[in-house]
N, C-alpha and C positions, 0 to 999 in steps of 0.2 A: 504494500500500500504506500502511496508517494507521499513523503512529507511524515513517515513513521522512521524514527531513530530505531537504531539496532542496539539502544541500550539501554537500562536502567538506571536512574539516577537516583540513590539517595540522598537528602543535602540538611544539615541542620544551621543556621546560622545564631540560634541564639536570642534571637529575638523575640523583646519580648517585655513584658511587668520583670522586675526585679522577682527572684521566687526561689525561695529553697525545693531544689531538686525530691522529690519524693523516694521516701526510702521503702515502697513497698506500690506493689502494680497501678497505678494511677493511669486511667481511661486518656486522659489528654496530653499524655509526653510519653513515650517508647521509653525514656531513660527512667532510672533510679538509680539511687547510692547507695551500696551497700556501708555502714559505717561504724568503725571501733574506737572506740574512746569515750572517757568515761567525762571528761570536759571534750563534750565532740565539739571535733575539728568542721570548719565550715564547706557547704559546696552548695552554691547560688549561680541561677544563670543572671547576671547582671552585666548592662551597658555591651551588650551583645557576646556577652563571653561564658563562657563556661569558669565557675572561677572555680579550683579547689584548695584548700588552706588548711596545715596546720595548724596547733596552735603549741604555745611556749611552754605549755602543760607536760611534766617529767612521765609522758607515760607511753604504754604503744598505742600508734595508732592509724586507722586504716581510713582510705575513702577509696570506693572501685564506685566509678558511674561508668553504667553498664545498660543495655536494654535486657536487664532481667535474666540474663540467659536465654533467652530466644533467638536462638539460629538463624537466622532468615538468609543471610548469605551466603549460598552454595558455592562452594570452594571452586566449582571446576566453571561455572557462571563468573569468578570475578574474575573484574578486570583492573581495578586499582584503587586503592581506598589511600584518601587525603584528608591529613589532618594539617593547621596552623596552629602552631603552638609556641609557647615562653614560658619563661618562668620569672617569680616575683623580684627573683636578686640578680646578680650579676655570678654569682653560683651556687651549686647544689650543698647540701650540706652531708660530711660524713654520717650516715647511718642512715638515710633519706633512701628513697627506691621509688622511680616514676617509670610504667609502664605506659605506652600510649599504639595502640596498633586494633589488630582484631586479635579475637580468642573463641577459643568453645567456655565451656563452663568458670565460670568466676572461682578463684581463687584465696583467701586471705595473703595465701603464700603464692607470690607471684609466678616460683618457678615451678609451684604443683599445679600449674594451670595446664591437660593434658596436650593441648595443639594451640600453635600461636605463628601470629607474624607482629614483629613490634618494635620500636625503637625503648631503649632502655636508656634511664640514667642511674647509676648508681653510686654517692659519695664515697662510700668507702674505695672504689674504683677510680675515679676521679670526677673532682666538683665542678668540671664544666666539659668532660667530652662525651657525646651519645655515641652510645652501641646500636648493633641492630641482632636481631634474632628470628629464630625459626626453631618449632618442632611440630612433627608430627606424630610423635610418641616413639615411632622410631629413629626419626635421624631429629638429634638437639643441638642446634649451635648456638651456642652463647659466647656474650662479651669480644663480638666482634665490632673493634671501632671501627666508627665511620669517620674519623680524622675531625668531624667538626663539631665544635662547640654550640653549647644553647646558653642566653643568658635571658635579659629583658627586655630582647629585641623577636618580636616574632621572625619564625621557619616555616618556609613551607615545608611537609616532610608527607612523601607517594612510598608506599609499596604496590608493586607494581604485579602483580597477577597477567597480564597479556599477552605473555610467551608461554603459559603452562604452566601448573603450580609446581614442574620439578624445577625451573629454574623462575624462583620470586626476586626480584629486582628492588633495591631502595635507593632513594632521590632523597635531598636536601637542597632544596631550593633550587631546583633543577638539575642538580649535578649528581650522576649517578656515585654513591658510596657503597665501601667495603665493595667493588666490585670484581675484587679475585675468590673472593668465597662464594661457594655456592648455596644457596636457601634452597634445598628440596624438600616436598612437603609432599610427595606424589602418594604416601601411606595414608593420608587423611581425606577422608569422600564425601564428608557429612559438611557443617554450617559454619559462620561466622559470627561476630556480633560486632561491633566497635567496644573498643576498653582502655576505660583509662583511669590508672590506678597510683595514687601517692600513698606513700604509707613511710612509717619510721619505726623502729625499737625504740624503745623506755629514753627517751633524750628530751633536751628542751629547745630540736628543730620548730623550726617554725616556716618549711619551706613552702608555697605557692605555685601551682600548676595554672596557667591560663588557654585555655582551648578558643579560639576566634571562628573554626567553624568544622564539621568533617564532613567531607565527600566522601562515597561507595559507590559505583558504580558495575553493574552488573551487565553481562550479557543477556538479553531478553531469551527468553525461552520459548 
C-alpha cells in the first residue's frame, strides 16, 4: 500500500504535567518504576525528561523504569532502539550502576537480568567512560568500553538490531563504538522492553540519570 512505512515506531518524548512515574501497572503510561529505598530515591517525568535521582541517604538503592516486563519487542523484528541521555554531574560516582538499553525481565541485580543489549556505566569501573553489552544467556559480554565519556551534556546512544541480532551494532552520537567486539544475541527469540536502571550499594551517592527521549523501532510484521 503506497505511502505505508515498513516500520514500527515506538517514540516516548516525555511530555507532559510534571508526574511521579507509577510504581505498579497504570492504564495511561506503559512505564513504571520499580523502587528500593527506604528514603526513596526520586523518578519524575519533568520539563520533558525522564529524570531518575538518588538520594544522599547511607542506604541501597534501586530505581529500574521499565514497561512492566512486557515484551512487546520481538528481537528478530528490531531494528534499532534510541535513547538521549546524561547524567546530573560531570561524573558517575564509585559504587553507582546505570543501565540504559532493552532487556527481558527486570532485575534488582543488573547482571541477573537473563538477555540484554545496553550501555552501562559503572563507578567502580570508571566515573565517566560507558560500556556496552550483550547476552543472550548464552554468549555474555561485558564491560566492553566504548572509549567515550557521558557527563551533563546529552548523547545520543543507537543499538543497532538491522544487520541480525548475531551481529548488534552500538552508536554514540553517530559514531559507531566498541566496534571490534562482536554483540551476538542469535540464542534469544523471544521480547524486548526498554530499561533503564540506577541503582547504588549502602553509600551516600546521590547520582542522577536524565533520559530526553527513547526510540524503538521495529520491522512491521
Amino acid at each position: 500500500m503506497a505511502g505505508v512505512q515498513d516500520f514500527v515506531e515506538y517514540y516516548d518524548d516525555f511530555i507532559g504535567t510534571p508526574v511521579t512515574f507509577p510504581t505498579s501497572a497504570n492504564i495511561g503510561t506503559p512505564w513504571l518504576t520499580d523502587v528500593t529505598g527506604a528514603a526513596p530515591p526520586t523518578h519524575v517525568r519533568s520539563g520533558s525528561e525522564a529524570v531518575l535521582s538518588l538520594t544522599v541517604d547511607n542506604q541501597a538503592q534501586i530505581l529500574g523504569l521499565h514497561h512492566n516486563d512486557s515484551l512487546a519487542f520481538d528481537i528478530d523484528d528490531l531494528l534499532n532502539v534510541e535513547m538521549r541521555v546524561k547524567l546530573g554531574a560531570a561524573t558517575f560516582t564509585s559504587g553507582s550502576i546505570l543501565v540504559f538499553g532493552v532487556a527481558s525481565a527486570r532485575n534488582d541485580t543488573a547482571d541477573s537480568v537473563g538477555e540484554h543489549a545496553w550501555f552501562r556505566m559503572e563507578g567502580a569501573n570508571s566515573t565517566t567512560v560507558v560500556y556496552c553489552e550483550s547476552d543472550d544467556a548464552t554468549r555474555d559480554v561485558n564491560d566492553i568500553s566504548s572509549g567515550k565519556t557521558l557527563g551533563t551534556a546529552y548523547k545520543k546512544f543507537v543499538i543497532d538490531f538491522s544487520g541480525g541480532k548475531s551481529n548488534v551494532k552500538f552508536y554514540i552520537d553517530g559514531a559507531r563504538v566498541a566496534a571490534s567486539q562482536t554483540f551476538d544475541l542469535s540464542a534469544y527469540s523471544s521480547g524486548f522492553q526498554p530499561l533503564v536502571q540506577l541503582q547504588k550499594a549502602a553509600n551516600t551517592n546521590a547520582d542522577v540519570c536524565k533520559v530526553d527521549y527513547v526510540r524503538i523501532r521495529s520491522r512491521r510484521s
